[in-house]
N, CA, C and O of each residue as an XYZ file, in Angstrom:
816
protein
N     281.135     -3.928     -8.701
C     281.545     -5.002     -7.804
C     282.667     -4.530     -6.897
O     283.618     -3.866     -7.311
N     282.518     -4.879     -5.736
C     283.654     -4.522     -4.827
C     283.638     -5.756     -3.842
O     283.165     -6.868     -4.080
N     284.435     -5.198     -2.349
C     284.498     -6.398     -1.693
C     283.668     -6.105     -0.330
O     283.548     -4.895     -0.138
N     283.174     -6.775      0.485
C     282.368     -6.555      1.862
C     283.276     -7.472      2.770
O     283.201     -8.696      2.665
N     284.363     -6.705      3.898
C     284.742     -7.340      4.753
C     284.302     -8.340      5.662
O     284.872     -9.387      5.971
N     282.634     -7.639      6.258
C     282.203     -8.421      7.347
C     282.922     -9.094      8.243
O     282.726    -10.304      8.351
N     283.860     -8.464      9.027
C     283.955     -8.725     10.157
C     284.967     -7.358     10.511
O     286.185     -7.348     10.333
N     284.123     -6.178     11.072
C     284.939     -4.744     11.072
C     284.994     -5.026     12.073
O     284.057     -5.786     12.317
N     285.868     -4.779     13.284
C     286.172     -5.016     14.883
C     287.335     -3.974     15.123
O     287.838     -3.203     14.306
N     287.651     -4.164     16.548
C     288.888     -3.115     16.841
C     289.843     -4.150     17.138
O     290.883     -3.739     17.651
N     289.755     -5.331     16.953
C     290.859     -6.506     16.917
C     291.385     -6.517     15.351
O     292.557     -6.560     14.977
N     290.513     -6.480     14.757
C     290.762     -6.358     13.306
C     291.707     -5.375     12.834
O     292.470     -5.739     11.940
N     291.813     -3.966     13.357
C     292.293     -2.379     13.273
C     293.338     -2.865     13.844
O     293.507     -3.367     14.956
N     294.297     -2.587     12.625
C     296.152     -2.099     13.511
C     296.517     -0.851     12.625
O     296.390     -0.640     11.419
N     297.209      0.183     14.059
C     297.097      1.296     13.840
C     298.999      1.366     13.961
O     299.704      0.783     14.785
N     299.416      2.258     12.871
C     300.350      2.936     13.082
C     301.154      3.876     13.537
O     301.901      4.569     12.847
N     301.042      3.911     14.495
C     301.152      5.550     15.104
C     301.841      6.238     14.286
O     301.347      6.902     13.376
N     303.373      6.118     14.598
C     304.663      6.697     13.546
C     304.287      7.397     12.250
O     304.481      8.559     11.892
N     303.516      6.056     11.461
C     302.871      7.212     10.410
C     301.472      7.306      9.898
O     300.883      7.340      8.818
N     301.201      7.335     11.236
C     299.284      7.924     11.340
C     298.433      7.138     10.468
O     297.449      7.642      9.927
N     298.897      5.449     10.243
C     298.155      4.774      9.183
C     297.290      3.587      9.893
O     297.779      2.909     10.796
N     295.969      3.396      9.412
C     295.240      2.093      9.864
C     295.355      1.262      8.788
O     295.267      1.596      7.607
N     295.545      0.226      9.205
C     295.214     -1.235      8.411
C     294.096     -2.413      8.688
O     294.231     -3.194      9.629
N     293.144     -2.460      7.916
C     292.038     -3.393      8.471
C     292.913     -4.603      7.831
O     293.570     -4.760      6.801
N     292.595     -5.342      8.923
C     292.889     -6.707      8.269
C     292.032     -7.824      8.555
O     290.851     -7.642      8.849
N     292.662     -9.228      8.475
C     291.666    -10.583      8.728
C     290.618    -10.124      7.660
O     289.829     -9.186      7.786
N     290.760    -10.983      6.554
C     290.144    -10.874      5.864
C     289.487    -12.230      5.562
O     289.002    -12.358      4.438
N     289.418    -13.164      6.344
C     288.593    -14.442      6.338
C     287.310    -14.397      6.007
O     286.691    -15.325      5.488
N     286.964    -13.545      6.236
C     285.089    -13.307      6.164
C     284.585    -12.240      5.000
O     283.447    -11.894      4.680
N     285.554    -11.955      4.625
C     285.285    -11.114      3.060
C     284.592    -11.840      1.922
O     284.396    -13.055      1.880
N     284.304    -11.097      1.160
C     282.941    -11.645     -0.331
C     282.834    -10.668     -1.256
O     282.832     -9.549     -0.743
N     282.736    -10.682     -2.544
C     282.694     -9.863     -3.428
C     281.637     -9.873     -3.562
O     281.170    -10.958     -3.906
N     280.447     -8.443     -3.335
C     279.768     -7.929     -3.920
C     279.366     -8.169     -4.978
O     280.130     -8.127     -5.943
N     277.861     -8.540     -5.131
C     277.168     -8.531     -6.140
C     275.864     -8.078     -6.193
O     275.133     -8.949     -5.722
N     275.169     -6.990     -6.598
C     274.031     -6.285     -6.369
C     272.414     -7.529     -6.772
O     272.101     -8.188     -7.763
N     271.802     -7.322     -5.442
C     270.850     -8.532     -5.555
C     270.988     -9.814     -5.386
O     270.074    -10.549     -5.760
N     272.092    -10.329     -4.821
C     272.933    -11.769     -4.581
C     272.249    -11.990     -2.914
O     271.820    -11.088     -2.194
N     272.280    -12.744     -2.751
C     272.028    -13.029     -1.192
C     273.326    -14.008     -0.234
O     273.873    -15.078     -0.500
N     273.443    -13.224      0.741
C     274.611    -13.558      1.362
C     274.456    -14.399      2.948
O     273.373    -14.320      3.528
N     275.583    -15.172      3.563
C     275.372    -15.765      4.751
C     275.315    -14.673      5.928
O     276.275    -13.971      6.247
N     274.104    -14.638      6.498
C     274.389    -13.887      7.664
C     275.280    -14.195      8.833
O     275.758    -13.425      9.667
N     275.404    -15.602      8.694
C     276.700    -15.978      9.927
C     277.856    -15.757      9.856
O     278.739    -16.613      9.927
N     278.125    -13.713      9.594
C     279.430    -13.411      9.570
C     279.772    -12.092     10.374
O     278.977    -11.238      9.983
N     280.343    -11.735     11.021
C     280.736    -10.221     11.537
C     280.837    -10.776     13.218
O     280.318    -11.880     13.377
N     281.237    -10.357     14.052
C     281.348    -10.594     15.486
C     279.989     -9.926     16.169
O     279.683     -8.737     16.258
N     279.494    -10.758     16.485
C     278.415    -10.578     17.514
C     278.229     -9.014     18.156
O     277.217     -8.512     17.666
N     278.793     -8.248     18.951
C     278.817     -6.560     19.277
C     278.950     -5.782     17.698
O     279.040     -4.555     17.670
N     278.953     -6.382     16.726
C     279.131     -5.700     15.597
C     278.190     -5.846     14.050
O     278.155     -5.208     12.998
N     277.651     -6.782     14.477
C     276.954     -7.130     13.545
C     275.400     -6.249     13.430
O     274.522     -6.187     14.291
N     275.418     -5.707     12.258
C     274.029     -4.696     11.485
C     273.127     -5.599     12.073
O     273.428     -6.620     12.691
N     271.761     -5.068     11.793
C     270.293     -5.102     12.086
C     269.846     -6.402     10.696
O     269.091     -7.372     10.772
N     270.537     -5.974      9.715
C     270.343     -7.065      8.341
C     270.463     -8.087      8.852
O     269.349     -8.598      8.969
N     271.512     -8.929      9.386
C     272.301     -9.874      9.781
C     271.460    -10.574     10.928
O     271.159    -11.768     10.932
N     271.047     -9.422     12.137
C     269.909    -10.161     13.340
C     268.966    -10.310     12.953
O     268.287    -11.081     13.631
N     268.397     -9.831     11.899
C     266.387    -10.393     11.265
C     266.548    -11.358     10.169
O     265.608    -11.885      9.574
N     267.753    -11.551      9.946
C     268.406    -12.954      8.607
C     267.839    -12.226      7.562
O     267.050    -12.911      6.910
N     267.992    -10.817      7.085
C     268.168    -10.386      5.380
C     269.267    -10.692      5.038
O     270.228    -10.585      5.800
N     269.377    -11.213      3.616
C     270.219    -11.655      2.904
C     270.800    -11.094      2.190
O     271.975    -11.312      1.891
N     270.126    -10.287      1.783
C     270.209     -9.262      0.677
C     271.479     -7.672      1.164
O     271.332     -6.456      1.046
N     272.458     -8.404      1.624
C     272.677     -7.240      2.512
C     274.277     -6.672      1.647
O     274.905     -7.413      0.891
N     274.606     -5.530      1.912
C     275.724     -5.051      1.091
C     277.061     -4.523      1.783
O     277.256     -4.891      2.941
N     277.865     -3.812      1.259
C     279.156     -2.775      2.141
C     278.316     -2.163      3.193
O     278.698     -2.471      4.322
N     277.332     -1.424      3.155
C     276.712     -0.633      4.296
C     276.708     -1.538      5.984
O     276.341     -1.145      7.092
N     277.278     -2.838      5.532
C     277.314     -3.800      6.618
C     278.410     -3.605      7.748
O     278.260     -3.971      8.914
N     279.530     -2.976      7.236
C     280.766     -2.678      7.173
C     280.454     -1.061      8.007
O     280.905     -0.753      9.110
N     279.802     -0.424      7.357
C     279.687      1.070      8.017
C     279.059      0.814      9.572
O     279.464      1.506     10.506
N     278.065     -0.205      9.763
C     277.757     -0.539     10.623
C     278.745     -0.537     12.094
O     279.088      0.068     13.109
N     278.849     -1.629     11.339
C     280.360     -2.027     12.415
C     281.448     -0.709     12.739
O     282.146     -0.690     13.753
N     281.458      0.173     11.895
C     282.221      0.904     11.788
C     281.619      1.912     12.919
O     282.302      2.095     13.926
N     280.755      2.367     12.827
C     279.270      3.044     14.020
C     279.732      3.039     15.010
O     280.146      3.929     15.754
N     279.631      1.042     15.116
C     279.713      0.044     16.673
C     281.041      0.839     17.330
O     281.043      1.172     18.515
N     282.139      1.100     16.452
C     283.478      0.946     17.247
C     283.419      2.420     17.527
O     283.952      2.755     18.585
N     282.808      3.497     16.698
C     283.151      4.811     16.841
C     282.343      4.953     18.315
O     282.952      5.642     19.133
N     281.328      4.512     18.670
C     280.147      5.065     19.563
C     281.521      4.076     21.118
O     281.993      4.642     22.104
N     281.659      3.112     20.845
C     282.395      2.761     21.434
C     283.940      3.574     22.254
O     284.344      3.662     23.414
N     284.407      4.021     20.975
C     284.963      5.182     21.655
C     284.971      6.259     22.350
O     285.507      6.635     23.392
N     284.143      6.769     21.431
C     283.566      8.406     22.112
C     282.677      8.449     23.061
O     282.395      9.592     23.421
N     282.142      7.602     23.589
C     281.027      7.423     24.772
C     281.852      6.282     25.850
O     281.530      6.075     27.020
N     282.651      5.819     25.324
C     283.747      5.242     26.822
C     282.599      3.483     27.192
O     282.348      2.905     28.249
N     282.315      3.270     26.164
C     281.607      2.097     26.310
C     281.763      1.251     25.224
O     281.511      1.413     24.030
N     282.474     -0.188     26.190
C     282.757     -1.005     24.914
C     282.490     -2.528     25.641
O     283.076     -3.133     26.539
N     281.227     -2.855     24.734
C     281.396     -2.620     23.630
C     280.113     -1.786     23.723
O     279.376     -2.172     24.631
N     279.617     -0.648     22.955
C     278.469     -0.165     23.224
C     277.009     -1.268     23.191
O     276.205     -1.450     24.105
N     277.022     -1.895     21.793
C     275.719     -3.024     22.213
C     275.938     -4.525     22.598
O     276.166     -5.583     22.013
N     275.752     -4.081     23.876
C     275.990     -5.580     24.782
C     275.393     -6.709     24.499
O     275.170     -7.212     25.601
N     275.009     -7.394     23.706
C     274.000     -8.370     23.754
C     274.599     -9.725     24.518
O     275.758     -9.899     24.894
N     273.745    -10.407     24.608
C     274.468    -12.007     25.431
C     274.134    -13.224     23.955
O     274.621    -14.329     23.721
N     273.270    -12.530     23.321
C     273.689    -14.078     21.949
C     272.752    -12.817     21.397
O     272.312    -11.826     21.981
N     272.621    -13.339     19.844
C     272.020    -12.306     18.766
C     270.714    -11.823     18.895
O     270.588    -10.601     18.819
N     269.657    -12.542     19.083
C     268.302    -12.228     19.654
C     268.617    -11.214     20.844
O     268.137    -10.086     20.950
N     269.214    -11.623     21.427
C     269.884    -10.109     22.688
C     270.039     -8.908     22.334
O     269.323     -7.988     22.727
N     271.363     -8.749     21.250
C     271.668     -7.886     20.272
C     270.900     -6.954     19.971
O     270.964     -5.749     20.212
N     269.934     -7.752     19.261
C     269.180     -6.685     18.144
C     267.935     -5.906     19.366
O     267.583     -4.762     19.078
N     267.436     -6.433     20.434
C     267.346     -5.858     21.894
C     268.127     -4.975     22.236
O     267.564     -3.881     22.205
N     269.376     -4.910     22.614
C     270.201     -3.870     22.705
C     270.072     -2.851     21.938
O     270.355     -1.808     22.527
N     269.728     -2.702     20.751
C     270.302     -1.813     19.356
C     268.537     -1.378     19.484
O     268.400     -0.163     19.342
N     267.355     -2.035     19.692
C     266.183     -1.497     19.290
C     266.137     -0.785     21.156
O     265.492      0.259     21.254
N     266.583     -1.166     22.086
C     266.741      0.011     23.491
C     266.820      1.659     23.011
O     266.062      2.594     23.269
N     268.162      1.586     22.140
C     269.100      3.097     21.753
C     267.915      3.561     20.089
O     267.220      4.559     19.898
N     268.099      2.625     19.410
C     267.412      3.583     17.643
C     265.747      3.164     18.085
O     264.903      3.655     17.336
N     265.345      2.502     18.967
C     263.564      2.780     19.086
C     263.150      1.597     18.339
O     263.804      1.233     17.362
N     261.905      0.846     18.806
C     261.305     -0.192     18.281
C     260.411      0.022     17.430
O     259.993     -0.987     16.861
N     259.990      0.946     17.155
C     258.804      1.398     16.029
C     259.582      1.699     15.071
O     259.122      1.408     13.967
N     260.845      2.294     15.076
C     262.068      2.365     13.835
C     262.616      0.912     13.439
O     263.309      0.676     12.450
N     262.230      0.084     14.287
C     263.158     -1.324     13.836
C     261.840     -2.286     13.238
O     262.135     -3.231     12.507
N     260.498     -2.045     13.537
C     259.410     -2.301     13.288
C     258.866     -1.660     11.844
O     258.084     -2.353     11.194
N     259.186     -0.600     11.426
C     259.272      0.028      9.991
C     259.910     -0.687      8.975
O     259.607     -0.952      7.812
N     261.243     -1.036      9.972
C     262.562     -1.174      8.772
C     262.596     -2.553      8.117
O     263.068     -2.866      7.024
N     261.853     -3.470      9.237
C     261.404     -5.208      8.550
C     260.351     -5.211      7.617
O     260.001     -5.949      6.695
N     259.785     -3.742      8.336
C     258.213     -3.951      7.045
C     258.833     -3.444      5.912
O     258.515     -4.121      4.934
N     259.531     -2.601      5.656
C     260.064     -1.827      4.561
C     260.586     -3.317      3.510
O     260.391     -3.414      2.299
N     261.129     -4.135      4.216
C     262.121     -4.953      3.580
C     261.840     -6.662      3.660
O     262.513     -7.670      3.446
N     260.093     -6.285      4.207
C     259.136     -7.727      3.849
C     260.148     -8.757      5.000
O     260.672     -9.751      4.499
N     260.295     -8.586      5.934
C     260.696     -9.172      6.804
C     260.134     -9.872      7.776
O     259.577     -9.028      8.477
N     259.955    -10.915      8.226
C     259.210    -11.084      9.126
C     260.633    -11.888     10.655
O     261.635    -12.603     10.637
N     259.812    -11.161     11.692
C     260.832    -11.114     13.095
C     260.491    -12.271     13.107
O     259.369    -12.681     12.807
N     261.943    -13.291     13.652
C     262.028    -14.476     14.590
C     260.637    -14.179     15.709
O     260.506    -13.093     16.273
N     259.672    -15.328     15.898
C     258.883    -15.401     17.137
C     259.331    -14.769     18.386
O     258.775    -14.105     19.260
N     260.347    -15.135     18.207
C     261.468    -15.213     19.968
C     261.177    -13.875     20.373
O     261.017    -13.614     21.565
N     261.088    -12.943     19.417
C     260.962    -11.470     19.640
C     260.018    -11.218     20.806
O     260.365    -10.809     21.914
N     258.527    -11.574     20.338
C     257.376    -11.206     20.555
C     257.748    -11.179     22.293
O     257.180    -10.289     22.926
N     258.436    -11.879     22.868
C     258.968    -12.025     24.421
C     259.527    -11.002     25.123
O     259.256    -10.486     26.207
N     260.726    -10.724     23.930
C     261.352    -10.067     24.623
C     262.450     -8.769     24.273
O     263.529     -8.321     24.660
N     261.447     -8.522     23.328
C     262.021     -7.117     22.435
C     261.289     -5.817     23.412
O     262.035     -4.891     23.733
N     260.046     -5.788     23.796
C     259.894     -5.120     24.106
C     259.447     -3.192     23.226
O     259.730     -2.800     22.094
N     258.903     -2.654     24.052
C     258.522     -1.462     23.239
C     259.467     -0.330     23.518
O     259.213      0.006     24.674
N     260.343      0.362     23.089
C     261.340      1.471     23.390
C     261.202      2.377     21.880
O     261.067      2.198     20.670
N     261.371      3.700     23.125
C     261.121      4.778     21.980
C     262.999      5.553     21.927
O     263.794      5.438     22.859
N     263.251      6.184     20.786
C     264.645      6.207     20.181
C     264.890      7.061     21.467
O     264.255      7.871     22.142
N     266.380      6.360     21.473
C     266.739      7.669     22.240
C     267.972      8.716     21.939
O     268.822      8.176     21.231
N     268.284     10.047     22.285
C     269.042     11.079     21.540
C     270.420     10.484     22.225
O     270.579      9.937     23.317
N     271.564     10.865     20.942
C     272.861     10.616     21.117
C     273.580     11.152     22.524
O     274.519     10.672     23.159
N     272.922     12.109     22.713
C     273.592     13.255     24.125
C     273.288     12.324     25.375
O     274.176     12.260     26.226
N     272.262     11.683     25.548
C     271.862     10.615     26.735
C     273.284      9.673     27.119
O     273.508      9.310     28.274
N     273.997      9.416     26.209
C     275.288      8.763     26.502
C     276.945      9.693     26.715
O     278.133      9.372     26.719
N     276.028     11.165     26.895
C     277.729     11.771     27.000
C     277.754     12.243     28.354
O     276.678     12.533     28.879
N     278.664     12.344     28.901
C     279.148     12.335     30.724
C     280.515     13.005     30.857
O     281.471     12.811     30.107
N     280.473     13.913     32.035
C     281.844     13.972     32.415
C     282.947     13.654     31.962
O     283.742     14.428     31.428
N     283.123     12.231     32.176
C     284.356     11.138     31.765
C     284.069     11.066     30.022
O     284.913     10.300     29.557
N     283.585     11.358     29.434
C     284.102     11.263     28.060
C     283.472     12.257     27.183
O     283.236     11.897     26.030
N     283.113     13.627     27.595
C     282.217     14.915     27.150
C     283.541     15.423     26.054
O     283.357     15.856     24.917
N     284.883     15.243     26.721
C     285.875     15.380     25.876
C     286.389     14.757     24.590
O     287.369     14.969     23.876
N     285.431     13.962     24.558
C     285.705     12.981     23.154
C     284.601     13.204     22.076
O     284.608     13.003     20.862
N     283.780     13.620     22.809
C     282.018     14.572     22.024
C     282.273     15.620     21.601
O     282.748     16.626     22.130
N     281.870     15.339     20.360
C     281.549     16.540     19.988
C     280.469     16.622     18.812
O     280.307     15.524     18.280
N     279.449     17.969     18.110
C     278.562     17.853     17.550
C     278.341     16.830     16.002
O     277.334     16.390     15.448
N     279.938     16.740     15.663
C     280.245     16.606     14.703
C     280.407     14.703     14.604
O     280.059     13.896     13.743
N     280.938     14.593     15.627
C     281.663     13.047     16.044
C     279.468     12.679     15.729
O     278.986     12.102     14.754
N     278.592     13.346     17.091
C     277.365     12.793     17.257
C     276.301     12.853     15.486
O     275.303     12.200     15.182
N     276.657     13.341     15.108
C     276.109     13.739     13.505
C     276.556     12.504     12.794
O     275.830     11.726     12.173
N     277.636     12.440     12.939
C     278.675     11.275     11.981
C     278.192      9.804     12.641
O     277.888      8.924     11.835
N     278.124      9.555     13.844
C     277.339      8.152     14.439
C     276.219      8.227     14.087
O     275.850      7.219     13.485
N     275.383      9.101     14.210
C     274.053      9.067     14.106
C     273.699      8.877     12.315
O     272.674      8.430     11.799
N     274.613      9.256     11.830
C     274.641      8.376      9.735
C     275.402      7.399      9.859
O     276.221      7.167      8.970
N     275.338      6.831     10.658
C     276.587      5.240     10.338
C     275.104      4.228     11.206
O     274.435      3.391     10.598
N     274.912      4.570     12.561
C     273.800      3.378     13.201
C     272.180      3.805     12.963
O     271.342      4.181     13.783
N     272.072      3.562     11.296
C     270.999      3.105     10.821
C     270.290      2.190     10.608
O     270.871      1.409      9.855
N     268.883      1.702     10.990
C     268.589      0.206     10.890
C     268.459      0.074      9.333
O     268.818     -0.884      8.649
N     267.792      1.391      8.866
C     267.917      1.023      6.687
C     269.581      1.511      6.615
O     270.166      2.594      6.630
N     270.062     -0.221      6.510
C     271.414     -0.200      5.686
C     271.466      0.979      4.293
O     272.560      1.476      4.026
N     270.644      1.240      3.738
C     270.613      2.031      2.381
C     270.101      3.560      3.198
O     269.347      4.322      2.592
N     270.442      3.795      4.176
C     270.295      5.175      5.149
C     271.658      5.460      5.263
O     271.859      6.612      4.879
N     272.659      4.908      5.621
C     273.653      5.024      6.001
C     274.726      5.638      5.524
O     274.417      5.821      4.347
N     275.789      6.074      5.678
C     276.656      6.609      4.487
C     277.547      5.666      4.044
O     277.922      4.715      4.730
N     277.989      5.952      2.636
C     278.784      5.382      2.270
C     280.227      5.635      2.846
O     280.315      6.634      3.560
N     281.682      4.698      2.603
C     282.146      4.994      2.522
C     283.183      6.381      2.210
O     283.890      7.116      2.899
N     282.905      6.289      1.085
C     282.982      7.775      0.481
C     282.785      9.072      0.842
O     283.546     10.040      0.868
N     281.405      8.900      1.172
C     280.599      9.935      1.885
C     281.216     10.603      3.589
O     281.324     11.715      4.105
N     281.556      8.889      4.068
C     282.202      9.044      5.424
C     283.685      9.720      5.699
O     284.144     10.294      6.686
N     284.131      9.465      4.648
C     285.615     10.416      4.682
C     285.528     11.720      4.244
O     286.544     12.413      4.299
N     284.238     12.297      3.711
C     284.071     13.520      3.654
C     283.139     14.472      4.861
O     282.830     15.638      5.106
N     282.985     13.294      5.304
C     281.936     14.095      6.989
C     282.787     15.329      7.234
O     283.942     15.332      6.806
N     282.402     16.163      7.756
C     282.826     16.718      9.056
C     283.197     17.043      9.916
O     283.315     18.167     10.403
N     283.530     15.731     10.353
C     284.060     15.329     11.867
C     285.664     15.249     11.300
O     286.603     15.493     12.058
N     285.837     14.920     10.043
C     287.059     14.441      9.188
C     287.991     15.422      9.232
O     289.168     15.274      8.904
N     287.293     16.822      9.788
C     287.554     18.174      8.473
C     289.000     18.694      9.008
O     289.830     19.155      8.225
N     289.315     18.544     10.886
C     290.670     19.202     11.039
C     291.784     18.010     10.488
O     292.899     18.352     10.093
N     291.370     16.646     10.509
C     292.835     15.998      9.906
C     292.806     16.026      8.833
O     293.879     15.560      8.451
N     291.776     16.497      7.413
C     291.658     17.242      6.522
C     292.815     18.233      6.048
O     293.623     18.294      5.121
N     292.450     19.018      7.237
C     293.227     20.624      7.344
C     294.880     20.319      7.367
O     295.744     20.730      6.594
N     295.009     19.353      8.665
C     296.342     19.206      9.076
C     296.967     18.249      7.494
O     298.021     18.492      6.907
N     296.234     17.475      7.224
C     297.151     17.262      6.047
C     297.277     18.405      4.726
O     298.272     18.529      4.012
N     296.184     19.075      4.629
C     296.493     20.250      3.805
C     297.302     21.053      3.661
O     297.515     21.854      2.751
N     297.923     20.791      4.848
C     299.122     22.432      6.077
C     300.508     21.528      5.306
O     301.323     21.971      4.497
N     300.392     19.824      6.020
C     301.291     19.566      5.373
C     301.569     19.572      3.681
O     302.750     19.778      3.398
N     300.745     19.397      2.645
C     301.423     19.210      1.188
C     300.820     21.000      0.712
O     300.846     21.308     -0.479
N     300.448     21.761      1.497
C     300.152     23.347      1.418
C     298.978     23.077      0.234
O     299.099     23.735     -0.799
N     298.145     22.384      0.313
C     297.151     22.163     -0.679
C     296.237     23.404      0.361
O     296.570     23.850      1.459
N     294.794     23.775     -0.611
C     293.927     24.437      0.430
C     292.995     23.448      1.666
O     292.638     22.282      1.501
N     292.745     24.321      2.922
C     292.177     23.546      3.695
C     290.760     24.094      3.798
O     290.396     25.268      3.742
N     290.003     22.930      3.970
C     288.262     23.123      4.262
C     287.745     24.439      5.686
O     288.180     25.064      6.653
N     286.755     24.236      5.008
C     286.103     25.492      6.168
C     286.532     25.057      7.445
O     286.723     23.841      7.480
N     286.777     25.749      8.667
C     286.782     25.500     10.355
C     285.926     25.135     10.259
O     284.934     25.457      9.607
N     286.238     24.083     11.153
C     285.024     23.029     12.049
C     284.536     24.259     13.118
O     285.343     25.124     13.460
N     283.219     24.251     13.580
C     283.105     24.613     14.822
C     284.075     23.502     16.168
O     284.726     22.461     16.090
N     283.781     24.221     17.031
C     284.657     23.706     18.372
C     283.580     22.764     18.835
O     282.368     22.886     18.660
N     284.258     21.758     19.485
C     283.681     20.681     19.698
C     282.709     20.899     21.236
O     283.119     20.359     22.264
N     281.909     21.416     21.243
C     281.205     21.741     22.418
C     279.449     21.138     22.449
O     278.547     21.356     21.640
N     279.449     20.451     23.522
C     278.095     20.070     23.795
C     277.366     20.354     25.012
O     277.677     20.071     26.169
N     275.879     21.235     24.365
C     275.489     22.178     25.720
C     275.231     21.041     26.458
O     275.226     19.861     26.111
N     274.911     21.823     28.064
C     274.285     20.779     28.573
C     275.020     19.374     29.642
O     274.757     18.424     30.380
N     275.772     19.936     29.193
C     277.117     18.976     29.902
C     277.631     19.335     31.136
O     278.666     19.965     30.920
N     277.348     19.216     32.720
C     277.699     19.560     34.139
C     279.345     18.968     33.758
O     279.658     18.143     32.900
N     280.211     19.695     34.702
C     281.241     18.941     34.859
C     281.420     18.628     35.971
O     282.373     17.906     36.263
């Protein structure tokens, strides 16, 4: 048993500079975990809310949370915020099946005995996935890198049980030089070099 925030945002995030600490807070919309319990989907902010939440699965867990977590990273590093624009939730999950592909979001209801709101059939439309690099440019090629696109691409999964855990996420990769730099500081050992953050393909 643990707890599921549901509602991860960058309003939510206060950051410390001074001593390099985040604090999630607002915890109004939090719930303790219970494996197989079914939960209200009317929770998380609209640009943030998982794929579970827009097809009304109930059944949904922490991986809800990584979601959101995705939303804000892709948000950063691609200079678009919020990255999925929707205008009300049926919009949303439109937005999100544009970028991960409709035959992937069409799998993931069958996987999980789902059946789509009608409303769809209008205006979902057919889109095939498209690659993380399609969103990197000039103006934010400096915030890309292979490692950052690896680490989004395991967080905005439509199978919530695809995704990484927590756990898993603080051991990515992308983690590995503030890893290092805290290693330097308590002289513990530091992880392998990251490669350099370079993405071919990029005009300047």
């Amino acid at each position: 048993m643990g707890i599921m925030h549901r509602d991860v945002k960058p309003h939510n995030v206060m950051i410390d500079h001074e001593n390099k600490r985040l604090r999630l807070i607002d915890w109004g919309l939090a719930e303790f975990y219970h494996p197989g319990q079914e939960y209200n989907v009317r929770v998380a902010s609209r640009y943030f809310k998982g794929p579970e939440l827009l097809i009304d699965y109930q059944m949904y867990d922490y991986s809800l949370d990584m979601w959101s977590l995705g939303c804000m990273l892709a948000s950063m590093i691609f200079r678009k915020e919020p990255f999925f624009h929707g205008h009300d939730n049926y919009d949303q999950l439109v937005r999100i099946a544009k970028v991960l592909g409709t035959e992937e979001l069409f799998e993931y209801v069958e996987k999980y005995h789902v059946e789509l709101d009608p409303r769809f059939n209008d205006i979902l439309g057919r889109h095939s996935r498209k690659r993380w690099e399609r969103f990197v440019h000039h103006e934010n090629q400096h915030l890309v890198s292979p490692e950052a696109l690896d680490f989004l691409d395991k967080l905005l999964r439509y199978d919530h049980q695809e995704r990484l855990t927590a756990h898993e996420a603080m051991a990515h990769p992308y983690f590995a030089p503030i890893v290092k730099d805290q290693g330097h500081l308590i002289g513990s050992p530091t992880p392998q070099q990251v490669p350099s953050p370079v993405i071919s393909g990029i005009q300047e």
